[in-house]
RODO-2510 file (C-alpha; in nm, 4 decimals, decimal comma):
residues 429
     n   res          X          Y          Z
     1     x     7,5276    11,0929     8,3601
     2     x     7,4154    10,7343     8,2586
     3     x     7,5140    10,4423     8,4679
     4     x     7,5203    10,1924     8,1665
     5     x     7,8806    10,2893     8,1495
     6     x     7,9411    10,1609     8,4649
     7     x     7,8228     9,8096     8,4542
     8     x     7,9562     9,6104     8,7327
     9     x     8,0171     9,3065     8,5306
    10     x     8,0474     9,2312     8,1418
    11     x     7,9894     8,9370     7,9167
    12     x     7,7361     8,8237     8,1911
    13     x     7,6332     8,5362     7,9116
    14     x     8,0064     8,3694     8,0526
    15     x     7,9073     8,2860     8,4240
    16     x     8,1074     8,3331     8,5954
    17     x     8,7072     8,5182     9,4961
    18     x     9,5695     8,2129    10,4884
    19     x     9,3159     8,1356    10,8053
    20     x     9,3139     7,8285    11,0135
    21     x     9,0922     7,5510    10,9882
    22     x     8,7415     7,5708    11,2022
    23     x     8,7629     7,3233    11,4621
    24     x     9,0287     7,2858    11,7132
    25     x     9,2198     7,6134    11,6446
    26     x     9,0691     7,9627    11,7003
    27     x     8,9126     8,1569    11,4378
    28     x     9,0321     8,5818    11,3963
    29     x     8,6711     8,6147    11,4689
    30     x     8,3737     8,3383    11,6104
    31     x     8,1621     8,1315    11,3504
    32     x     7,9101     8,0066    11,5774
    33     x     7,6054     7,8800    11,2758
    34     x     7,4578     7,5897    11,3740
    35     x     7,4413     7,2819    11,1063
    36     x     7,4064     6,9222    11,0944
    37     x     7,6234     6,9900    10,7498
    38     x     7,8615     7,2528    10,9583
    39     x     7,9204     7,0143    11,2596
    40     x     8,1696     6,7216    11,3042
    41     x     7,9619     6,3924    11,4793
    42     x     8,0856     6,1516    11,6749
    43     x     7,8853     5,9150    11,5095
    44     x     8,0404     5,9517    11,2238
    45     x     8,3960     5,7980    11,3243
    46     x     8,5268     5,4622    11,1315
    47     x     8,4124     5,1734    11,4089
    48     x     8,5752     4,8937    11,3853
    49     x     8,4172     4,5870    11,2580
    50     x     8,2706     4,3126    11,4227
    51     x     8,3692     3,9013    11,4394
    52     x     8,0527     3,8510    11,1825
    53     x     8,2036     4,0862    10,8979
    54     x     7,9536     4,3566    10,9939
    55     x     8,0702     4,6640    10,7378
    56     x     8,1890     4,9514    10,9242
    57     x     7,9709     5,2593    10,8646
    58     x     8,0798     5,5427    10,6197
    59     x     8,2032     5,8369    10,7526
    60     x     8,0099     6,1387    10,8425
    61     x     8,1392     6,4463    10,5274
    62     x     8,2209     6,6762    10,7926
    63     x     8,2391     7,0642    10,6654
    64     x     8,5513     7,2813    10,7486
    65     x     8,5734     7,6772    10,7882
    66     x     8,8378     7,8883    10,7669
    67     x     8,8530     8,2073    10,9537
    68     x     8,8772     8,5148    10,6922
    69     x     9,3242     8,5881    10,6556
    70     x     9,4381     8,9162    10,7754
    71     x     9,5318     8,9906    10,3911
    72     x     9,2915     8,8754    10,0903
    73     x     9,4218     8,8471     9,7630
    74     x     9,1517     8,6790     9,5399
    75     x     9,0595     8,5602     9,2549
    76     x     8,6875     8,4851     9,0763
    77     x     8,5781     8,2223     8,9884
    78     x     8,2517     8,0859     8,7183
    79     x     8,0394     7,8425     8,8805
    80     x     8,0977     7,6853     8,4727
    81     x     8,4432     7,6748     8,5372
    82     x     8,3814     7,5126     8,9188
    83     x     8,1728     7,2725     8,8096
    84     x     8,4184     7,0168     8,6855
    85     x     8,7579     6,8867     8,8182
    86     x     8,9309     6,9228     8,4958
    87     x     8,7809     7,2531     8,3976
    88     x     8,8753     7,4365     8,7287
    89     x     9,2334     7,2212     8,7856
    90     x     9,4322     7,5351     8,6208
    91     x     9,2713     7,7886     8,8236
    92     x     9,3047     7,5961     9,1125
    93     x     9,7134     7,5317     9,0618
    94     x     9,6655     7,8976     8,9947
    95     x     9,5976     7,9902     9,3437
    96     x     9,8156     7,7007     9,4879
    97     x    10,1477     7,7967     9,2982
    98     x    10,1256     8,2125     9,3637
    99     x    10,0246     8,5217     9,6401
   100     x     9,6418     8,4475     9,5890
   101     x     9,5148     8,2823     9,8484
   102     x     9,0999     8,2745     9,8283
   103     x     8,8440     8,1974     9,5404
   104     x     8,5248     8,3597     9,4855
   105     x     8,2666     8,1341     9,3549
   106     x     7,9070     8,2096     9,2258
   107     x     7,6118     8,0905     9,4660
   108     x     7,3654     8,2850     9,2483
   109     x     7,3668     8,3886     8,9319
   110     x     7,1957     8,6900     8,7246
   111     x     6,9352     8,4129     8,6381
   112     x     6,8606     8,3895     9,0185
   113     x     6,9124     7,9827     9,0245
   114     x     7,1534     7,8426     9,2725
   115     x     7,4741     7,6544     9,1524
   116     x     7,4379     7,3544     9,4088
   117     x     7,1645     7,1909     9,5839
   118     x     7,1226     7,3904     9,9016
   119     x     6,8221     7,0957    10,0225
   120     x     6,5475     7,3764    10,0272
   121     x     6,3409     7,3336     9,7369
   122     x     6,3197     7,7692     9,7285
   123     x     6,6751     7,7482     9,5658
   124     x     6,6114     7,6390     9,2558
   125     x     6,9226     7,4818     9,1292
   126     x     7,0820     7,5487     8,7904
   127     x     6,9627     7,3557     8,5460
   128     x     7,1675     7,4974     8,2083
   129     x     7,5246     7,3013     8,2947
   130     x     7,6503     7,5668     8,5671
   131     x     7,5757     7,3150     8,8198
   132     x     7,8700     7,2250     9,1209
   133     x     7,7646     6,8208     9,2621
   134     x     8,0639     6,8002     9,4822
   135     x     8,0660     7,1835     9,6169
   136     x     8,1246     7,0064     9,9296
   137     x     8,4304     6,8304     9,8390
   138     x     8,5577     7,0724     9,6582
   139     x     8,5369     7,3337     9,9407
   140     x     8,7314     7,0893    10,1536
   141     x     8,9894     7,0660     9,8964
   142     x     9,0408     7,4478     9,8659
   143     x     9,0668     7,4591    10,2336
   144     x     9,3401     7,1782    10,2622
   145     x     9,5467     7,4222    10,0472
   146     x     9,4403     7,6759    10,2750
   147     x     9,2501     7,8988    10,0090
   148     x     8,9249     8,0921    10,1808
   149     x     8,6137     8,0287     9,9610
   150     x     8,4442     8,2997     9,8967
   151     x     8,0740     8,2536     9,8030
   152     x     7,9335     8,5182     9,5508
   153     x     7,5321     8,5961     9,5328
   154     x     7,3709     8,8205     9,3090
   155     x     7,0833     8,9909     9,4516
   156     x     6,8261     9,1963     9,3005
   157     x     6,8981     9,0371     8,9734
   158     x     6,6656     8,7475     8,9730
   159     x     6,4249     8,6177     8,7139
   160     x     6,3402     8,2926     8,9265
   161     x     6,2216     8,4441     9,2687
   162     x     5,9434     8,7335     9,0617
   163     x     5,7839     8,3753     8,9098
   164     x     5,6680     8,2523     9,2329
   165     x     5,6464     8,6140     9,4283
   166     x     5,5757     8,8682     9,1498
   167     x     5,4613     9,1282     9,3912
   168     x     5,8449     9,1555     9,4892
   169     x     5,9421     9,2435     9,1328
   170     x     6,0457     9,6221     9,0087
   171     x     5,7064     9,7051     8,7545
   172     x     5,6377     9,8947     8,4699
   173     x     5,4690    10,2350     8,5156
   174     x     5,2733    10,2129     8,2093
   175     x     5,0627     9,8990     8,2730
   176     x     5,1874     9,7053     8,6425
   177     x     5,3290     9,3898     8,4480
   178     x     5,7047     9,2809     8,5354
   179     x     5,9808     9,5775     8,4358
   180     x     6,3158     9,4189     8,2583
   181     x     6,6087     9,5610     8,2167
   182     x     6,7718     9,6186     7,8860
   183     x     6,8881     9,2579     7,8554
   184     x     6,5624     9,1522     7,9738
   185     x     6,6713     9,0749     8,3039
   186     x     6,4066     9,1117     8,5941
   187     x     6,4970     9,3310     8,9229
   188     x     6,3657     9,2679     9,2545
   189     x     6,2352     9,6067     9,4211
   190     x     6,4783     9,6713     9,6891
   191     x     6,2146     9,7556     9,8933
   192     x     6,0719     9,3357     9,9170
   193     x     6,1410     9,3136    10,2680
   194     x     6,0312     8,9074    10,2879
   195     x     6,3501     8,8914     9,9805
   196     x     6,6163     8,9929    10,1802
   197     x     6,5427     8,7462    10,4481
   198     x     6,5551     8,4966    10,1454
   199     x     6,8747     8,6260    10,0312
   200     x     7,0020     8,6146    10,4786
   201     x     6,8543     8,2161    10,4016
   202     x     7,0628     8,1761    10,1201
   203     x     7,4068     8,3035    10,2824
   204     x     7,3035     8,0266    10,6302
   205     x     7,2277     7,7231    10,3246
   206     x     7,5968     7,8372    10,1484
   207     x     7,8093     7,8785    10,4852
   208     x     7,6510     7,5514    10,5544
   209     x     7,8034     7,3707    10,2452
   210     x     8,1676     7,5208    10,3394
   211     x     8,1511     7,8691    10,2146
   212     x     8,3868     8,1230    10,4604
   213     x     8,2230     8,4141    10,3150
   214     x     7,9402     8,5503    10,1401
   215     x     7,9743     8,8369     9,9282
   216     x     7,6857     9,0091     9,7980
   217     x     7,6713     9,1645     9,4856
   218     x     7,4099     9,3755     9,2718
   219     x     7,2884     9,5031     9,6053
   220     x     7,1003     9,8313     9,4164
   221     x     6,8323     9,9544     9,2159
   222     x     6,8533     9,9193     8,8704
   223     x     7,0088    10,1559     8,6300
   224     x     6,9683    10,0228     8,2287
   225     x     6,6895    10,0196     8,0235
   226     x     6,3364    10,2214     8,0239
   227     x     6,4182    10,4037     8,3479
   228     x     6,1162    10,6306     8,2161
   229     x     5,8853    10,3568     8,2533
   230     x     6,0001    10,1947     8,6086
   231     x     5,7943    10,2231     8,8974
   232     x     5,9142    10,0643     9,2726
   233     x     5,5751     9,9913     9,4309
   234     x     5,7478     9,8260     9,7141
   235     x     5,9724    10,0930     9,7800
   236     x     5,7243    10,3372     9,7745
   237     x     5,8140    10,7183     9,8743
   238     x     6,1391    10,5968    10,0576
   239     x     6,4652    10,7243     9,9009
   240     x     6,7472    10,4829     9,7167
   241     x     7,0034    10,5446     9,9705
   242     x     6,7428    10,5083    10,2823
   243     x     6,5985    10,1595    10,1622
   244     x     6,9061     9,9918    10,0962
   245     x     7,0704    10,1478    10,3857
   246     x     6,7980     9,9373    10,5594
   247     x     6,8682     9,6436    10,3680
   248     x     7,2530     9,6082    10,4043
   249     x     7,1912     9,6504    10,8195
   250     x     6,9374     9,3762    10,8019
   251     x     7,2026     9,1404    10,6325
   252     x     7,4648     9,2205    10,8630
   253     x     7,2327     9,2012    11,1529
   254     x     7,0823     8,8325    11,0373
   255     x     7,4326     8,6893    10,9266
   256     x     7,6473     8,8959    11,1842
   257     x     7,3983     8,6859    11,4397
   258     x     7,4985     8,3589    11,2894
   259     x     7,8413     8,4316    11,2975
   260     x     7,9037     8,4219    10,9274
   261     x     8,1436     8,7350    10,7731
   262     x     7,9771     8,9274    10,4628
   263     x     8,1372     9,1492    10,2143
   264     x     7,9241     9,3825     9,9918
   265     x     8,0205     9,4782     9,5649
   266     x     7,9579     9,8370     9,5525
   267     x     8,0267    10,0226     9,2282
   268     x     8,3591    10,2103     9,1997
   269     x     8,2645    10,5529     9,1489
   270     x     8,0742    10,5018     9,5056
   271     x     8,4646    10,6240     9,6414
   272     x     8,4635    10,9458     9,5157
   273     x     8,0856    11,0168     9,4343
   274     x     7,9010    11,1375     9,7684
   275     x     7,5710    11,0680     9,5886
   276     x     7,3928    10,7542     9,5360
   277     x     7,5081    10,7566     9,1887
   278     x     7,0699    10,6959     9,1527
   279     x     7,0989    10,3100     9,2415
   280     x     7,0865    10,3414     9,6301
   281     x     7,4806    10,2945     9,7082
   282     x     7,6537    10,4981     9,9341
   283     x     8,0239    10,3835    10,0625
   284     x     7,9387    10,4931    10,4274
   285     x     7,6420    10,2840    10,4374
   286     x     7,8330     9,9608    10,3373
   287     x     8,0891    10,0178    10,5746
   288     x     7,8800    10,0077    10,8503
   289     x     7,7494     9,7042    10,8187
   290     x     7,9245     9,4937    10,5904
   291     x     8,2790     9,2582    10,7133
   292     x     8,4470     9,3943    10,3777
   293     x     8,3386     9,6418    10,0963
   294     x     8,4919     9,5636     9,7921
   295     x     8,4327     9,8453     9,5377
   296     x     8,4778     9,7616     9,1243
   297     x     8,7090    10,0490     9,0279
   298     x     8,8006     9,8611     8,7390
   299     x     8,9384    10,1591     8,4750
   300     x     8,7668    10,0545     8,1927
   301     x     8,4982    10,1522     8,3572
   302     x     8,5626    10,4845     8,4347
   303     x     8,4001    10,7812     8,1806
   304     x     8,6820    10,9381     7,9153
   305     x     8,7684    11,2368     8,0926
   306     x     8,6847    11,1173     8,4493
   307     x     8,9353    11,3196     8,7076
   308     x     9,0941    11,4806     8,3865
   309     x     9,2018    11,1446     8,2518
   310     x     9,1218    11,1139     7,8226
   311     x     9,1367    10,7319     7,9137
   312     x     9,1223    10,5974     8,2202
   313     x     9,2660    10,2729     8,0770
   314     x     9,5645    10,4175     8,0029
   315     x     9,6183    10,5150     8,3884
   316     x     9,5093    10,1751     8,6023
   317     x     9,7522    10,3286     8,8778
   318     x     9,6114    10,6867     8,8971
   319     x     9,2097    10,5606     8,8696
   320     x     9,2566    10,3107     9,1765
   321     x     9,5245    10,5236     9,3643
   322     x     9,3164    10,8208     9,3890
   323     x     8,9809    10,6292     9,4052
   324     x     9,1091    10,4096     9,6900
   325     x     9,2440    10,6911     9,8719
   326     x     8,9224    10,9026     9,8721
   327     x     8,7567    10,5484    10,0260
   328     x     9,0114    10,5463    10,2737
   329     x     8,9649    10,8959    10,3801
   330     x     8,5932    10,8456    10,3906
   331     x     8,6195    10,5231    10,5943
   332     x     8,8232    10,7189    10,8372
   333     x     8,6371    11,0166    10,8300
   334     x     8,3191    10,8015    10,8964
   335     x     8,5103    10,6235    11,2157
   336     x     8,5729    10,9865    11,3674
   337     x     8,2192    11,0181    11,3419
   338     x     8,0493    10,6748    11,5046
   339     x     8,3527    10,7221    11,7886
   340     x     8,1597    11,0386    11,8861
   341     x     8,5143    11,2249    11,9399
   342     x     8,4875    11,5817    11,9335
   343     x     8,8032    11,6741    11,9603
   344     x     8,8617    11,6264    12,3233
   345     x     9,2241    11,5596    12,4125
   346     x     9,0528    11,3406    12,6604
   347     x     9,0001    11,0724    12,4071
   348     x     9,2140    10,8081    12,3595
   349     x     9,2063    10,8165    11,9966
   350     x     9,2900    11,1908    12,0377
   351     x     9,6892    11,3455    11,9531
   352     x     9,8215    11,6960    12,0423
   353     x     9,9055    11,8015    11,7333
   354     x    10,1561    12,1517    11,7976
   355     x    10,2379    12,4087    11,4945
   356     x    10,4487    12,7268    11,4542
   357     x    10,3587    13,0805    11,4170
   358     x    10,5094    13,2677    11,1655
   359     x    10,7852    13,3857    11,4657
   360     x    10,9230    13,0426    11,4762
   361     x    10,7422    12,9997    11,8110
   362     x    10,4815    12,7373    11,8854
   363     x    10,1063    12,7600    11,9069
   364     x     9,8600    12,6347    12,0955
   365     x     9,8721    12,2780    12,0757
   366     x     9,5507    12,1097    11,8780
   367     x     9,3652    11,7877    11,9490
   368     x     9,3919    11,5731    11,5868
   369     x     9,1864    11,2549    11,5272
   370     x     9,3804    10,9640    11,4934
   371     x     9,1942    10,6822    11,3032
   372     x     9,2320    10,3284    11,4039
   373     x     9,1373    10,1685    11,0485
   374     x     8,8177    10,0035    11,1865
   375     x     8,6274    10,1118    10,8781
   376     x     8,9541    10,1763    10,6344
   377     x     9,0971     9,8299    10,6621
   378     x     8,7201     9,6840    10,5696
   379     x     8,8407     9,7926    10,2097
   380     x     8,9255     9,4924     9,9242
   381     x     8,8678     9,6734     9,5971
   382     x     8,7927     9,4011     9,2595
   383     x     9,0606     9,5289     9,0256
   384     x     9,0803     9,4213     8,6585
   385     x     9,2172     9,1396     8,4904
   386     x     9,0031     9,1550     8,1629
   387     x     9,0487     9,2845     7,8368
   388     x     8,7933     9,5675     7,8230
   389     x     8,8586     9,8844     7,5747
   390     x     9,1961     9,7493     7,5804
   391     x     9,4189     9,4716     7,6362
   392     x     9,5493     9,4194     7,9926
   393     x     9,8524     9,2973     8,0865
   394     x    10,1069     9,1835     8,3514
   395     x    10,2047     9,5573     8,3656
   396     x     9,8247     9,6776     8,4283
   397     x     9,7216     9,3935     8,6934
   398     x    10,0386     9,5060     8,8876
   399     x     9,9873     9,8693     8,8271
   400     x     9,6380     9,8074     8,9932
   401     x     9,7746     9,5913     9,2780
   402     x    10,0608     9,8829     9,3599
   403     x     9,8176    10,1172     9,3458
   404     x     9,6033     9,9477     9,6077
   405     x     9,9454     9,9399     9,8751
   406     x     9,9961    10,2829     9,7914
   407     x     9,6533    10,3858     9,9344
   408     x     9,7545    10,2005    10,2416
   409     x     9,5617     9,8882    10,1982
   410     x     9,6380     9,5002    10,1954
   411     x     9,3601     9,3161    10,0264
   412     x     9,2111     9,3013     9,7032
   413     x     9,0119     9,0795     9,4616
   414     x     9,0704     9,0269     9,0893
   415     x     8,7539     8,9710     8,8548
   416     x     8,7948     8,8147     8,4979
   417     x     8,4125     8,7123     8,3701
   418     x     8,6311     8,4551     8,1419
   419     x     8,8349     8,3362     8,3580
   420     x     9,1495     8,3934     8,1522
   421     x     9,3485     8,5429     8,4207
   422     x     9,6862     8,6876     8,3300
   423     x     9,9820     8,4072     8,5327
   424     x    10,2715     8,6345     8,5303
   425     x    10,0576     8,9192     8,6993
   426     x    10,0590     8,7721     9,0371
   427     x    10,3850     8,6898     9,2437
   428     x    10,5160     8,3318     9,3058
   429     x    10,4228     8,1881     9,6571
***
């Protein structure tokens, strides 16, 4: 089956996610990277002025976290849109007037420029209007309304990074130049080992600015255009799944050690589909190394047909119900697993679980699993709040967000590439 019907994101020409402040209150989990931008000074502090009119100094900007809430409900954000105080305002009231309560904002786009100056001249800064100057400020405004900022980087799309390292690029089979996707996009081959420390770089520069989390996005191998003529010459003979396996535990190992949380886009169908769908991505994989795995299980983006469904737009509830509940079972299937429990009703996480026999009389009693949600309650599906093969409404975004409860989960994240989110969809504060 072709993945083109399963693009993560549309009209990618339209660029486009409660806690506590960090400093003087304790954070759900420690955020311990080290920054001149990330750390209050002392010298910074309004002195007063002397006899002889000496001007007192300006304060120090001093950059605020907050810790990740115990429930996400988020909405995305263009770096077009958060570029200008007027042209974000609504979205921003948005937030402030109903249940959402974080932002996700581009960092990097398909283009593989950087929407604010990071101050390391690798980022090269977006020069076509979908530039932020006061990300700073603007973080620090979010956060006074007590919205987590969410900071969104596309990786292996890039067309900046190949013109400077062009040995890290995906090639063409037939002749070694640069391979491009069908709309000409260039790919980084997963298998660029110096890139993901560039993309671990990246994540430091943007928590640095303000950013709570980064979320990672287009973390696979490619999957539209000449497939025929593609050739991974970093990769080499390792599988998909097996080289980005590696790469998603060396981001969590390099930000996990600077204290900064990470969340991973995986496609939807990666819930119920126990392949690599041919692009690398397995759930399991994600789970174990990522803060938060937010699968797209948007329904226009399902096949006609999929799980017996003509349409899957027509059933929002039944695509994200029973695609969030296969995730759920396979998070908690995958925690049985790392716990090493086998099925000793020594373990703590273990339950005597006693049946009948067909007499009426009770069997031997059975040790049962019991999962604590370590892996489950990593789970914050995007669900959809764009008109794609149909029109969506209030009903649909709700449908979606009931469906998500249902499979026993609290967070999710809500992706319009336009920005035209639907008001009435999401509940008053």
């Amino acid at each position: 089956m072709s993945l083109a019907f399963f693009q993560p994101r549309i009209l990618l020409a339209m660029l486009i996610g409660g806690g506590v402040l960090y400093g003087g209150v304790a954070l759900n989990s420690p955020l311990s990277y080290d920054s001149k931008a990330s750390n209050a000074s002392s010298t910074g502090a309004l002195q007063n002025g002397t006899a002889n009119g000496n001007i007192p100094p300006v304060p120090e900007f001093v950059v605020t976290h907050l810790a990740p809430p115990k429930v996400v409900k988020g909405v995305y954000m263009t770096s077009c849109i958060a570029s200008g105080k007027k042209l974000r305002a609504p979205m921003v009231a948005l937030v402030d007037d109903t249940e959402l309560n974080a932002v996700i904002i581009d960092i990097k786009d398909y283009t593989g420029m950087i929407s604010f100056d990071a101050g390391d001249l690798r980022f090269v800064v977006n020069t076509r209007g979908c530039y932020i100057p006061d990300i700073k400020e603007f973080i620090a405004e979010l956060h006074q309304k007590n919205i987590y900022v969410i900071g969104r980087i596309t990786v292996m799309q890039d067309t900046v990074y190949p013109k400077t390292h062009p040995d890290a690029a995906v090639k063409r089979k037939s002749d070694g130049a640069i391979w491009k996707d069908k709309k000409g996009l260039t790919f980084i081959d997963p298998g660029a080992t110096e890139y993901w420390d560039y993309m671990i770089d990246l994540g430091k520069a943007s928590y640095a600015v303000g950013f709570d989390e980064i979320n990672y996005d287009y973390i696979r191998f490619p999957s539209d255009g000449d497939m025929s003529n593609i050739k991974f010459t970093r990769t080499g003979t390792t599988t998909k799944p097996a080289m980005m396996k590696k790469l998603y535990q060396h981001l969590g190992e390099g930000m996990h050690a600077a204290g900064i949380p990470i969340s991973a886009d995986l496609f939807g169908m990666t819930t119920t589909n126990t392949d690599d769908l041919n692009i690398g991505q397995v759930l399991e994989d994600a789970l174990l190394y990522f803060d938060f795995v937010a699968p797209m299980v948007y329904p226009s983006h399902y096949p006609p047909g999929f799980n017996g469904w003509k349409n899957p737009n027509n059933v929002p509830y039944e695509i994200i119900k029973f695609s969030m509940d296969k995730a759920v079972a396979r998070a908690n299937k995958l925690e049985e697993k790392e716990s090493g429990w086998m099925g000793s009703t020594g373990s703590p996480q273990a339950a005597l679980v006693v049946a009948t026999t067909t007499a009426g009389t009770p069997a031997s009693p059975s040790p049962k699993f019991i999962p604590t949600g370590i892996f489950a309650n990593k789970l914050r599906p995007w669900i959809q709040d764009f008109d794609y093969g149909k029109i969506y409404t209030e009903a649909d975004v709700r449908a979606q967000k009931k469906a998500v409860y249902d499979a026993k989960l609290t967070s999710w994240m809500t992706w319009d590439p336009g920005n035209k989110y639907t008001p009435s969809a999401y509940d008053k504060e």
